[in-house]
C-alpha positions in Angstrom: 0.0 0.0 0.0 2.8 2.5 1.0 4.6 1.9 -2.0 1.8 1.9 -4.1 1.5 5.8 -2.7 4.8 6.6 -3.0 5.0 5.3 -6.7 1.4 7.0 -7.5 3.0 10.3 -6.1 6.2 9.9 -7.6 6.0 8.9 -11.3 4.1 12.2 -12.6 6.1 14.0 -10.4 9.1 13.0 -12.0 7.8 13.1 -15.8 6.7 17.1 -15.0 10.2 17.7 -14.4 10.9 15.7 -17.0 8.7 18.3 -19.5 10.5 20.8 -17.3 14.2 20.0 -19.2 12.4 19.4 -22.6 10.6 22.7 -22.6 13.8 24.5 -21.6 15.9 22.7 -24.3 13.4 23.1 -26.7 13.2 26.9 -26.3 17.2 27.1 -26.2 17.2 25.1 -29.4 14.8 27.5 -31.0 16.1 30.8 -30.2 19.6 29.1 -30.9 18.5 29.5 -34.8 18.6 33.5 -34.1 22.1 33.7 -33.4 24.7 33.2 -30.6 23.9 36.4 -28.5 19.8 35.3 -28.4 21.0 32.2 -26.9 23.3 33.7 -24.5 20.4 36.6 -23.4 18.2 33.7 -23.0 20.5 31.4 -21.0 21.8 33.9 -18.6 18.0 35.1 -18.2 17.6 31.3 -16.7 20.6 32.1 -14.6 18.5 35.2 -13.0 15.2 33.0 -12.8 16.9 30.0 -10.6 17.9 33.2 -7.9 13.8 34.3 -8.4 12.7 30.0 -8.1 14.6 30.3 -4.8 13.2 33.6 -3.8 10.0 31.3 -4.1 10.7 28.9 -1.9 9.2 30.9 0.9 6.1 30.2 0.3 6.1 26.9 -1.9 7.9 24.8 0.8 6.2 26.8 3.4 2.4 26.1 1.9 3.7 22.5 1.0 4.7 21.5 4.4 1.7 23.1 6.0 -1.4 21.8 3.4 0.3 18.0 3.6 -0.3 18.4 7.6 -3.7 19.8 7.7 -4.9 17.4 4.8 -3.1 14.4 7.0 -4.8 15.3 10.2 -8.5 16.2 8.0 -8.5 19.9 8.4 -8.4 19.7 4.9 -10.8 23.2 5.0 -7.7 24.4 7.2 -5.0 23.5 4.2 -7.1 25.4 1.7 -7.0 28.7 3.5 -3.2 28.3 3.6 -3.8 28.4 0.1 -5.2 31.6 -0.2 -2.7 33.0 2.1 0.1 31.4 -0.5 -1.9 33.4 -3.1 -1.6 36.8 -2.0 2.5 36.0 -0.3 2.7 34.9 -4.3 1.0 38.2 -5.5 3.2 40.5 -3.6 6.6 39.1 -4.3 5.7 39.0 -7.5 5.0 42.7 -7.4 8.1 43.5 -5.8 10.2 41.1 -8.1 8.8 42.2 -11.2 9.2 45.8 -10.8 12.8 45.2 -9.8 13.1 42.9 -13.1 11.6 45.6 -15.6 13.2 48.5 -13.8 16.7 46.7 -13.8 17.0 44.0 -16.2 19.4 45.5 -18.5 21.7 46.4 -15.5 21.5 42.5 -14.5 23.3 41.7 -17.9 25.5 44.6 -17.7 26.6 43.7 -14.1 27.8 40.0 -15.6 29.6 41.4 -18.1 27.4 40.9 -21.0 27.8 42.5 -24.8 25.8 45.6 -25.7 24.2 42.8 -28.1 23.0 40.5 -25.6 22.5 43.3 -22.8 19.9 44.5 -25.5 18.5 41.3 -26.3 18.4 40.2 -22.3 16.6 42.5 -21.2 13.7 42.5 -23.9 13.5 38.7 -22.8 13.7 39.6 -18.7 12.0 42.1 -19.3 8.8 40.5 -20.8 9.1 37.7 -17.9 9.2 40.4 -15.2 5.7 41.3 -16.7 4.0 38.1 -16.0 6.0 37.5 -12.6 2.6 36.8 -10.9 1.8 34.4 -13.3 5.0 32.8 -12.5 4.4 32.9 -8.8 0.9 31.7 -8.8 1.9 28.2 -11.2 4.5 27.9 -8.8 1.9 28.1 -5.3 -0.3 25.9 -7.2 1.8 23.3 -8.5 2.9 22.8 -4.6 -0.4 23.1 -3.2 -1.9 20.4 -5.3 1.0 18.3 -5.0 0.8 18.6 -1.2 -2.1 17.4 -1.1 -1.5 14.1 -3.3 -2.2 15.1 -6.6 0.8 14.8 -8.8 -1.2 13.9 -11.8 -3.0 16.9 -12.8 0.1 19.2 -13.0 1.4 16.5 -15.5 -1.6 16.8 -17.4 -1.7 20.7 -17.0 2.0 20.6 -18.3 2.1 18.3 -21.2 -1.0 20.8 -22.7 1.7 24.1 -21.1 4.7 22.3 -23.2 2.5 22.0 -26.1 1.3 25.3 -26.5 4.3 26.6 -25.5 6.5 25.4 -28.5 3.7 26.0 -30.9 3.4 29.8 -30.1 7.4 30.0 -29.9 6.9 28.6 -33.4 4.7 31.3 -34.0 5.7 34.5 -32.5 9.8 34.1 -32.8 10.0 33.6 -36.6 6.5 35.3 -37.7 4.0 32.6 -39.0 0.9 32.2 -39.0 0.4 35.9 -39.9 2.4 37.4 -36.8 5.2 39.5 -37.3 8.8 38.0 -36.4 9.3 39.1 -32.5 12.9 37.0 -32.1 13.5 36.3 -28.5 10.5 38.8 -27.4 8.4 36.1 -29.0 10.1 33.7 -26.6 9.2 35.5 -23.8 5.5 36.5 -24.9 5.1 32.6 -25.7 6.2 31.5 -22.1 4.3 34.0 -20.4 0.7 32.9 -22.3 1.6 29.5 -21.7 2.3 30.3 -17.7 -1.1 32.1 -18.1 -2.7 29.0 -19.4 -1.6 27.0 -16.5 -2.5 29.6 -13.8 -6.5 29.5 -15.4 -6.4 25.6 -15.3 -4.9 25.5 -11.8 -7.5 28.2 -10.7 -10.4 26.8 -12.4 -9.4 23.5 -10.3 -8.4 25.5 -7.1 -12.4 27.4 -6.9 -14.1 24.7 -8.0 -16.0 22.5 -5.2 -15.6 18.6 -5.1 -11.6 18.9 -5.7 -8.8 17.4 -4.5 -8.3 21.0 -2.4 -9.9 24.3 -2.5 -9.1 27.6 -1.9 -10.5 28.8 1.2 -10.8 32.7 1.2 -9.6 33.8 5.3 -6.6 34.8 5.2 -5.4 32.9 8.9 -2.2 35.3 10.2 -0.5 31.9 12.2 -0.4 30.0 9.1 1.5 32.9 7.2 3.8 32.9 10.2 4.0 29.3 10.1 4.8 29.6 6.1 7.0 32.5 6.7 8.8 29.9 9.7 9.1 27.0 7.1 10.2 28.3 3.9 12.8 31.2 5.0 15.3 28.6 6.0 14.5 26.6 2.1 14.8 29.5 0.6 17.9 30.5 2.6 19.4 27.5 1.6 18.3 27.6 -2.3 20.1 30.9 -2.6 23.3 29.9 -1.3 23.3 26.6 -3.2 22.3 28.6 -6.4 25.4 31.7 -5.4 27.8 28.6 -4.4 27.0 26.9 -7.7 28.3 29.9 -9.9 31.5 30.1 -7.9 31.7 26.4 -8.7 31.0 27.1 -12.6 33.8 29.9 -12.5 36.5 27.3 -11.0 35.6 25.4 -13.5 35.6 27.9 -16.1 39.1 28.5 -14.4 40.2 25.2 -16.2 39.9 26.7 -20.1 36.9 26.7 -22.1 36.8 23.3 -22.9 36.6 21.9 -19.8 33.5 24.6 -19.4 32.0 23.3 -22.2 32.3 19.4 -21.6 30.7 20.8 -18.1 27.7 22.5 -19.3 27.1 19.1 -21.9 27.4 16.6 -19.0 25.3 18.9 -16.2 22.2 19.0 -19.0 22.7 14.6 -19.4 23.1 14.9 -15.6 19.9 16.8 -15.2 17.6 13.5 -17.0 19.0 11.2 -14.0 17.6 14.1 -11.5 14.1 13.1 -13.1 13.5 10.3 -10.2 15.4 12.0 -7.7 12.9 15.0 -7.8 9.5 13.0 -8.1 10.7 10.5 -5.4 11.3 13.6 -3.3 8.0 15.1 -4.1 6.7 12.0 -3.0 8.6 11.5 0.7 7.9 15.2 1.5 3.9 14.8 0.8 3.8 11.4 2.6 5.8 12.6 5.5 3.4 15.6 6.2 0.4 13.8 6.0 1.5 11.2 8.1 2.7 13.3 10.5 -0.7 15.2 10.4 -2.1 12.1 11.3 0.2 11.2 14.0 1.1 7.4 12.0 5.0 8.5 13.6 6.3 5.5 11.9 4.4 5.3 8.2 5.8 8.9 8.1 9.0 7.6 8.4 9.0 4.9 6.9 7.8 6.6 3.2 10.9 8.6 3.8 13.1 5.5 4.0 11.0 3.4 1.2 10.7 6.7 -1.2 14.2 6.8 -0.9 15.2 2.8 -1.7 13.4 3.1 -4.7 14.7 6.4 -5.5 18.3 5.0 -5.2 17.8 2.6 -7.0 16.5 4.7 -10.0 18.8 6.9 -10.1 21.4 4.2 -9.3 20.6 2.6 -12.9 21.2 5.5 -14.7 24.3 6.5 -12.9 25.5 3.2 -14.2 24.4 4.0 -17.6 26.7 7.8 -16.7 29.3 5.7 -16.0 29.5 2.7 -19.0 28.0 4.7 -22.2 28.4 8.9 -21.8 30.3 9.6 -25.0 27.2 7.6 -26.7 24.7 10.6 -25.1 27.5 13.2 -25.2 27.8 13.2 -29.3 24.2 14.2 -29.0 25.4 17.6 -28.2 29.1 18.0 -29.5 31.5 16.0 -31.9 34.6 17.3 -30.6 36.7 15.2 -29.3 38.6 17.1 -26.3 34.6 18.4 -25.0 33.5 14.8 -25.4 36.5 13.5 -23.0 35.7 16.3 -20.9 31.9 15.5 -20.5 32.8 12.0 -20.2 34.9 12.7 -17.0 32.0 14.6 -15.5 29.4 12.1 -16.4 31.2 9.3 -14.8 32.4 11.0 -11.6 28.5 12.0 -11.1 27.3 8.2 -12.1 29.3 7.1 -9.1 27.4 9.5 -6.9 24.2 9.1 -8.2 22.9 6.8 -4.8 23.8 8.7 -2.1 22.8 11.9 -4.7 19.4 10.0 -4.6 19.5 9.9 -0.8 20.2 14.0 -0.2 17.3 14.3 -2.7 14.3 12.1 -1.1 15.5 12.9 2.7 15.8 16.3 2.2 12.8 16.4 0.7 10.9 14.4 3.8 12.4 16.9 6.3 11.0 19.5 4.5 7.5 17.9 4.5 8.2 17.4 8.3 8.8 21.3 8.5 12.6 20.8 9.3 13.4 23.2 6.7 16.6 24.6 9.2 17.8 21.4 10.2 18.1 20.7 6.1 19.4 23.9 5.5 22.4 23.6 8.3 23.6 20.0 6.2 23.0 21.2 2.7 24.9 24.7 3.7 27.4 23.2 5.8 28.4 19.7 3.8 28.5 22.6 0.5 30.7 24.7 2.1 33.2 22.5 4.3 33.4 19.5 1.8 33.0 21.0 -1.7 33.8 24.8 -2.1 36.6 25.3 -0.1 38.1 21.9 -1.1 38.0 22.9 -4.6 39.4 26.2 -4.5 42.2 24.9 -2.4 42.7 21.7 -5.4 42.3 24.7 -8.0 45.1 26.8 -6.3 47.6 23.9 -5.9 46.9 22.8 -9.4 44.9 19.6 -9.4 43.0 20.3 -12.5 39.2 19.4 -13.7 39.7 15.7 -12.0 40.7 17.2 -8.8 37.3 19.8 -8.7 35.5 17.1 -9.9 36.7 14.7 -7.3 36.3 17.0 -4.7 32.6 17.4 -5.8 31.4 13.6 -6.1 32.9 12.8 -2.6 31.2 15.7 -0.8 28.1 14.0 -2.5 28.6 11.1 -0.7 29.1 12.8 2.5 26.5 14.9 2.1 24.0 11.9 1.5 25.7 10.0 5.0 24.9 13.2 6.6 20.9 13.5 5.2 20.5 9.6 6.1 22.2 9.5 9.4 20.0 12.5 10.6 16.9 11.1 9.1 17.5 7.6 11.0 17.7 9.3 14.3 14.1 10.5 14.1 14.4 13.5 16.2 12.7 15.4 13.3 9.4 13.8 13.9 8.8 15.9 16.9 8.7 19.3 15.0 5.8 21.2 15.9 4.3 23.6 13.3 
């Protein structure tokens, strides 16, 4: 039965994210065809929106861990009002963020360094998404909400109709058919935008409606906006970091020559399909661990944690195996060059190896958060960053160990990372968090 939940909770989990990487690569690939400095506007506008999807952890982890609980313990009326709290948290950091975005994207590009070309070109694309922030925001509150309260399905469903009509309008608005006049990465923007807007009216319609899986409930209940304030600062606290630590990591790298940055960026983007289970299976352990614990089952709370992450590990462990025997075979999807080729291939095969205890970080982090021990997650994730990779690799960069040394460092603060997330999950003194 419990695995029968976790897999039900999982699986479209895991394909959404799935869409996730497609739609992304599919938009790269076509505003690739308008020349090297769209792609570039477009990529480092990405870069900007990671820093924004942390920002958003404040109130997506915070309403998550909070609906799971009321709908385990039956106050499911309870977990709809923190939905319409989540709604207007949502509507005014999107305010605030999109007004900083139109005001100031073309400084953003300017501040990394960017050509007059792409500065240009940036900030008509950043610029367009800072308009339909909200839209942004509210996919993101719903997407959580509904997941939090066990349905992983409809957000596939709601994204496989978003991907569709987002590549078809891409089609149309970026190169002009269809009677519309050519808009070039503008179009881009426009066509992510509607199809954000699409999502939002499907995820509203099934938010107001009565008979659903959860409602919106319109009192707005001041202790549940402390309680999601509580939760998510310390998720979003550790998202920031971990995306700020992750481009000091990129510019060791980078450090290396442009090769070794290139056979990087080819093997993170093959790494990103084996995070595919890792992300659904933690979907899954942080819903199941709420709504156990909302129910006081103590021990089916954590034992979805431990069984979300078996099967997680050994997902992800099958395709680290596959990272590990075959990358130049995926790799010459991307590049025919032999020296980026032996460079991805390094990366992909130091990241198979990890790919269990990777798995492990994943689905335990993920069941702390549904517990509400978003600090106690945020101290290891911070602290095994920090300690074990960061510092290690700047010190290998400085006395010259090369690519293999970085990446080395990096895989075996995975693993310690992952003994650190299991060890403190196995203890069990996160179970008595009170919310």
């Amino acid at each position: 039965m419990l695995k029968q939940r976790v897999l039900h909770l999982a699986i479209p989990a895991a394909l959404k994210h799935f869409l996730d990487i497609v739609q992304i690569l599919i938009d790269m690939i076509m505003v690739g065809t308008l020349g090297v400095a769209a792609l570039a506007a477009v990529g480092l506008s990405m870069q900007f929106m990671m820093v924004i999807q942390a920002l958003m952890s404040v109130y997506a982890i915070g309403s998550s861990a909070l609906i799971s609980r009321y709908i385990g313990s039956g106050r499911r009326r309870r977990a709809s009002a923190v939905v319409f709290v989540g709604f207007w948290v949502a509507l005014a950091g999107s305010l605030i963020v999109g007004v900083i975005g139109w005001s100031f994207s073309a400084d953003f590009f300017r501040w990394m360094g960017s050509s007059a070309e792409v500065t240009k070109l940036g900030s008509e694309y950043f610029g367009i998404l800072s308009l339909g922030m909200g839209l942004i925001f509210l996919d993101t509150l719903a997407y959580n909400a509904l997941s939090a309260a066990g349905d992983t399905r409809t957000s596939l469903f709601i994204k496989i109709a978003s991907a569709f009509l987002n590549g078809g309008l891409n089609y149309l608005f970026i190169f002009g058919h269809g009677g519309f006049e050519p808009m070039g990465v503008e179009g881009a923007a426009c066509a992510t935008v509607v199809a954000y807007g699409f999502s939002v009216l499907i995820y509203g319609w099934l938010l107001i409606r009565k008979g659903g899986v959860l409602g919106m409930y319109p009192i707005f209940i001041r202790s549940d906006l402390k309680k999601m304030i509580f939760i998510g600062t310390p998720a979003t606290v550790e998202r920031v970091v971990g995306v700020t630590s992750f481009l000091l990591f990129v510019m060791m790298i980078s450090s290396q020559g442009t090769i070794a940055l290139a056979g990087y960026q080819i093997g993170l983007r093959i790494e990103a399909l084996a995070f595919m289970p890792g992300f659904g299976f933690s979907v899954a352990s942080m819903v199941l661990v709420g709504q156990y614990i909302g129910s006081k089952q103590y021990d089916y709370a954590y034992e979805s944690g431990i069984l979300s992450a078996k099967i997680g590990m050994i997902f992800m462990g099958s395709v680290g195996l596959l990272l590990v025997l075959i990358p130049e075979l995926m790799i010459r999807f991307f590049t025919k060059d032999p020296s980026t080729i032996e460079q991805a291939a390094l990366y992909l095969r130091l990241v198979g190896i990890a790919q269990i205890p990777l798995a492990l970080t994943f689905v335990l982090s993920g069941a702390l958060r549904g517990a509400g021990a978003t600090n106690l997650s945020m101290r290891i994730s911070i602290g095994s960053l920090w300690i074990f990779r960061i510092i290690p690799s700047y010190i290998v960069m400085k006395l010259g160990g090369g690519i293999l040394g970085i990446y080395l460092a990096m895989t075996i603060e995975t693993f310690i990372k992952g003994w650190w997330f299991w060890r403190i999950y196995r203890q069990k003194e996160w179970l008595n968090g009170k919310l």
